[in-house]
Legacy VTK file of the C-alpha trace (Angstrom):
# vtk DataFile Version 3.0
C-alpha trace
ASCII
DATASET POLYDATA
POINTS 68 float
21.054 8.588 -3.364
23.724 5.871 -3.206
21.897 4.204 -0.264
18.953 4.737 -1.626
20.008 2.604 -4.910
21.639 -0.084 -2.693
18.450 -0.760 -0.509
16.275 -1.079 -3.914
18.538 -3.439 -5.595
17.836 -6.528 -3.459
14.292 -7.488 -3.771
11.673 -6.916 -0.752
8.722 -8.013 0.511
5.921 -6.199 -0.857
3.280 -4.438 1.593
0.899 -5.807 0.033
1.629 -9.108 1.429
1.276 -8.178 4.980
-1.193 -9.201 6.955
-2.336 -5.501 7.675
-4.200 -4.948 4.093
-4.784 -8.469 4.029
-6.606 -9.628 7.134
-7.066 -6.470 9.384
-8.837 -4.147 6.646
-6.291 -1.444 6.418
-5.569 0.374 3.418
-1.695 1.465 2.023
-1.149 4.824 0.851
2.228 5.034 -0.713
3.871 8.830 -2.525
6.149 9.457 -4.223
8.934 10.062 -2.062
8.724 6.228 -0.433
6.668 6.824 2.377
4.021 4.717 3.702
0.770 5.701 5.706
-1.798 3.209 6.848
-5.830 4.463 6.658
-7.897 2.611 8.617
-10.820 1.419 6.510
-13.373 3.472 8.156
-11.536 6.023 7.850
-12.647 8.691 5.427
-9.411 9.188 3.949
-9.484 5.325 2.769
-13.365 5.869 1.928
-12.017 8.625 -0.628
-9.163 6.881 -1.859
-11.124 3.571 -2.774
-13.899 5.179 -4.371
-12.462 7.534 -7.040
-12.500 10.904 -4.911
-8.970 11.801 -4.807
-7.559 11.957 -8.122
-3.989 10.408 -8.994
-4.947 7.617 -6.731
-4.354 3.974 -8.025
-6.114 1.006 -6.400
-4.527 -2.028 -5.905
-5.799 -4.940 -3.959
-3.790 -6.443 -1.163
-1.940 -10.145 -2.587
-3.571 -12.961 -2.033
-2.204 -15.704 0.979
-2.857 -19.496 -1.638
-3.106 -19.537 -5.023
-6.653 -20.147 -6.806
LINES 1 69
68 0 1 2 3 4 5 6 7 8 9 10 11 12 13 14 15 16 17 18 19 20 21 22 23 24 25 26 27 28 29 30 31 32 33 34 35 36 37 38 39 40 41 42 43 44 45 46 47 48 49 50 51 52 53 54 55 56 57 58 59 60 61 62 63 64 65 66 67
């Protein structure tokens, strides 16, 4: 738990800003225990997540590379 609290006290770089979600079309699914898996957007796991299928799911779009 200490670790845990030490890695999340210095600010990261947020997935969101990768070029994966960005660019390449793949989605982010994140739980509540820190993990990460990556749905490919053809995939129909993403397919359900984006369009309101799987409840508890919150979409959030990938950050943009400029400002507008």
């Amino acid at each position: 738990d200490a670790l845990r609290q030490n890695f999340f006290s210095v600010p990261k770089a947020c997935l969101r800003a990768s070029p994966l979600p960005k660019t390449h079309g793949w989605g982010l699914r994140f739980d509540d225990q820190g993990r990460v898996a990556l749905c490919a957007m053809d995939s129909p796991a993403y397919q359900d997540a984006v369009t309101g299928r799987l409840p508890g799911i919150t979409v959030v779009k990938a950050m943009r590379s400029r400002r507008a």
